[in-house]
N, C-alpha and C positions, 0 to 999 in steps of 0.2 A: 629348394635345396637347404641341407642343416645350415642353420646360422648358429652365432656364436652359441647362443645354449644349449641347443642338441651337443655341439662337438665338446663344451665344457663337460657333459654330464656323460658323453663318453670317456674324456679325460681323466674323469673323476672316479670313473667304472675301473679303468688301467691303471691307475696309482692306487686304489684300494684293494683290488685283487689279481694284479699279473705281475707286479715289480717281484724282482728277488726268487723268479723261479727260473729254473734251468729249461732251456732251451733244446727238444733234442731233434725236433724235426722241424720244416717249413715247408707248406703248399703251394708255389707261389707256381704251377702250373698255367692258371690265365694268363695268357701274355699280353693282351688288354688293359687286364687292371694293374699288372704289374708292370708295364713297358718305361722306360727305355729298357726293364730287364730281361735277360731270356732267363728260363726255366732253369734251375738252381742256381741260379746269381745270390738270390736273396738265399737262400740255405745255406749256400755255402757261407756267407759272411754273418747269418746268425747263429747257427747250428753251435751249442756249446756255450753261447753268451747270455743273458742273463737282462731282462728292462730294467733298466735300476732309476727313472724318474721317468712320468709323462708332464708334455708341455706342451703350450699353445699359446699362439700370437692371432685374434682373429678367430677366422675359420680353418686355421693352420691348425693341426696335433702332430707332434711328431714324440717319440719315448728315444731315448739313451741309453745305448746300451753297455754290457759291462766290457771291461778289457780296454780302454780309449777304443769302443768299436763304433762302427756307422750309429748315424741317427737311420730311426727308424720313422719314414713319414705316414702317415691313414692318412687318408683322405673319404669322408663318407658319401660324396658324391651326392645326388637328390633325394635319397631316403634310406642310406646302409645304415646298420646297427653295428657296434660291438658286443658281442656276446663271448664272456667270460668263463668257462668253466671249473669248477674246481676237480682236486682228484678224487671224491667221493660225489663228482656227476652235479653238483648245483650249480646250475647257470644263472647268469645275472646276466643284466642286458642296459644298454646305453648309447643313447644316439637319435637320429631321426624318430619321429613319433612309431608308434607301433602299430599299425591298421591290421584289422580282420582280413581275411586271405580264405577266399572257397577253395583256391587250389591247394593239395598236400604239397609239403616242402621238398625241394627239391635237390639234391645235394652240388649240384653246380651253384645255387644260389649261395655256397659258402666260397668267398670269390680267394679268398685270402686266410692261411692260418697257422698258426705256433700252434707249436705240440708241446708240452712241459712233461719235466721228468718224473713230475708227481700223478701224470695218466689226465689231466686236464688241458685245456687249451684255449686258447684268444683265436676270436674266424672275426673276419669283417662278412656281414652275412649280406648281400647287396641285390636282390631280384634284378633291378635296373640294370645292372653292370655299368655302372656311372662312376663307382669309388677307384679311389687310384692310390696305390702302395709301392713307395720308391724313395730306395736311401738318398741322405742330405736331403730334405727339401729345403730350397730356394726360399728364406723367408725375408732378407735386405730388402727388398721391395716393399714392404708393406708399411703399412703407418702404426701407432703407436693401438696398443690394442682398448678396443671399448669400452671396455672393463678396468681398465688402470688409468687411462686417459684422466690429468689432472682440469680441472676447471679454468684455470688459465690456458692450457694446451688447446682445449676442446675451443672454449672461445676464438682463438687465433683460427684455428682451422677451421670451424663453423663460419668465418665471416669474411675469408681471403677470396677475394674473387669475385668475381657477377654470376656464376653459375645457379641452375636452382636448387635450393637447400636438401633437395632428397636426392640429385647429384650427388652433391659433396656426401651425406650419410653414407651413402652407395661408394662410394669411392673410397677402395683398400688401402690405397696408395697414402691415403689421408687420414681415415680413422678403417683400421680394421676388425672386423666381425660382425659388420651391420649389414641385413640381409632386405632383403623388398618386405616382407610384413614387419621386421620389428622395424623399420624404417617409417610405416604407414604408422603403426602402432606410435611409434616416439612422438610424430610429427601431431599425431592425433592427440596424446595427452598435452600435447604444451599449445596448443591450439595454434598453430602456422601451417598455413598453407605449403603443398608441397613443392608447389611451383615460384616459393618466393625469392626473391635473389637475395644471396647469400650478402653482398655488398649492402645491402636495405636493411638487415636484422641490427635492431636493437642491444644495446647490454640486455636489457632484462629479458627480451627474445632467446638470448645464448644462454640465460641463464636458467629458462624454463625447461629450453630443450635439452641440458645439461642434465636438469632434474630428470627429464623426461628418460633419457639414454638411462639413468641410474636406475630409477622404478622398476622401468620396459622389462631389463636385463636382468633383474634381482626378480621378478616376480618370473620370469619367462623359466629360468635356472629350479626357482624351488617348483613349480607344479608342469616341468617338463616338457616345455618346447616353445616355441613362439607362437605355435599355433593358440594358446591358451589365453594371448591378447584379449584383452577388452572387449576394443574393437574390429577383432579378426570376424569373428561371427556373424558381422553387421557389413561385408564386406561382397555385398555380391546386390543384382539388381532386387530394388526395392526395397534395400536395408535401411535400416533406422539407425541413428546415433545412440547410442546407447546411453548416453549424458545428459541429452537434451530433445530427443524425439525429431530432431529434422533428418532432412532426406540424406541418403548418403550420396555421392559422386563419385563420378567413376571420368577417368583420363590415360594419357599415357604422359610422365614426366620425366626425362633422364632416360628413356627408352626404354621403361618398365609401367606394366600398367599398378595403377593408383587409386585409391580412396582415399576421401575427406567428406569430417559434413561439411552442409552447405551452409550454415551457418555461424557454428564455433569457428572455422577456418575459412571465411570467406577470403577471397582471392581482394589484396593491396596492391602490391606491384610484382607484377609477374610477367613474361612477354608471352608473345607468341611462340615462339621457337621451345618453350618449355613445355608450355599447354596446348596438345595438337588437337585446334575445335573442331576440323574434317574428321578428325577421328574418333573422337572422343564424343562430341555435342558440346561441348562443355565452351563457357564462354569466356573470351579472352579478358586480360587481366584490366583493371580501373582502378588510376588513384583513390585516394580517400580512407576510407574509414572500412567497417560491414559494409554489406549491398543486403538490407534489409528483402528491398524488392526482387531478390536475384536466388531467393533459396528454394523457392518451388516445393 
């Protein structure tokens, strides 16, 4: 699913080419991706209004509309675009990566769309039908977003609790916009295991992963997705680390499956309950130091 970079770099797409145009139609015909709304709910209360800011907390986007009118929520779901038109026809495009497609496009696959009064338009374009568009979104619930999250902040939240640390990443509620690969990714550059408890980390553990979150995120944003991790490429059987040449690992942590190497992150203190060894192979967690003898 987009994590915070994709939705940033959709955000970034609608504040540089949809704010400040006139509104004169809405498509909000799926009643799937649009639901709880029926069919001209959303027209009727844009129709005539105008985006005047796009924002985002996390993997939240929502734009502001003109007149004190509804927020407007996107949602891109596991792999929507927004695709931007202008009124002499040039499209721009922002959001999930953009993969090759043998099939011809299809026009239900535009799930969502403004019409502008200059003959252009904003679609949330979504194959999957996963994205989900619906005024106010609910964003109180979430945690301080990734990307603003101060070092002091991050630390506190990084280290509340016994849970394990790619939990807590995962966890909206806590820090929002961190998704399962920049999650592997972060944990991979600051070299911590994914399954270490959070009550066990270090200052200078909080401090790397700190850095780590900042890198991940800044490098994911300028060359366009998270997919462009490091060590996303390395992340499947028989992968190599990309740093150091040992073997990659693979688990399930937090109820999401996981890599790490086996050596820059060998497993400290970790339990059972994080690292599933029926399921995974992978072997439960031992005080100390590295497990030299345990990188295969």
């Amino acid at each position: 699913m987009p994590e915070l970079p994709e939705v940033e770099t959709a955000r970034r797409l609608i504040a540089d080419e949809a704010l400040h145009r006139r509104i004169t139609d809405v498509d909000d015909s799926d009643t799937f991706v649009c639901r709880p709304h029926s069919p001209g709910e959303l027209r009727a209360a844009l129709t005539d209004r105008t985006l005047t800011a796009a924002r985002r907390r996390g993997k939240t986007m929502w734009c502001e509309t003109s007149e004190d009118g509804p927020d407007l929520g996107i949602h891109l779901g596991m792999g929507g675009r927004i695709v931007v038109t202008s009124g002499d026809g040039r499209a721009a495009e922002g959001g999930g990566p953009r993969r090759r497609d043998a099939q011809p496009h299809k026009a239900e696959w535009n799930r969502f769309t403004l019409s502008f009064a200059d003959g252009g338009n904003l679609v949330l374009f979504d194959k999957r039908r996963l994205g989900r568009v619906r005024l106010n979104p609910a964003i109180d619930a979430l945690g301080p977003d990734a990307a603003e999250v101060t070092p002091a902040e991050f630390r506190g939240l990084i280290t509340r609790g016994s849970v394990a640390v790619k939990a807590r990443l995962l966890d909206q509620s806590r820090i929002a916009g961190v998704g399962n690969l920049l999650a592997d990714e972060i944990l991979w550059q600051a070299r911590v295991h994914p399954a270490t408890r959070t009550d066990t980390l270090r200052p200078a553990d909080a401090d790397r992963l700190y850095r780590a979150l900042e890198s991940a995120l800044a490098s994911a944003i300028a060359r366009g997705g998270v997919h462009t991790g490091d060590v996303i490429a390395a992340r499947h059987p028989g992968g190599s680390c990309p740093r150091c040449g040992a073997e990659m690992r693979h688990g399930t942590v937090g109820g999401r499956s996981t890599w790490w190497c086996s050596r820059e992150q060998a497993p400290t203190t970790v339990r059972y309950k994080d690292l599933d060894p029926e399921r995974t192979g992978c072997l439960p967690a031992r005080g100390g130091g590295s497990l030299p003898d345990d990188e295969g």
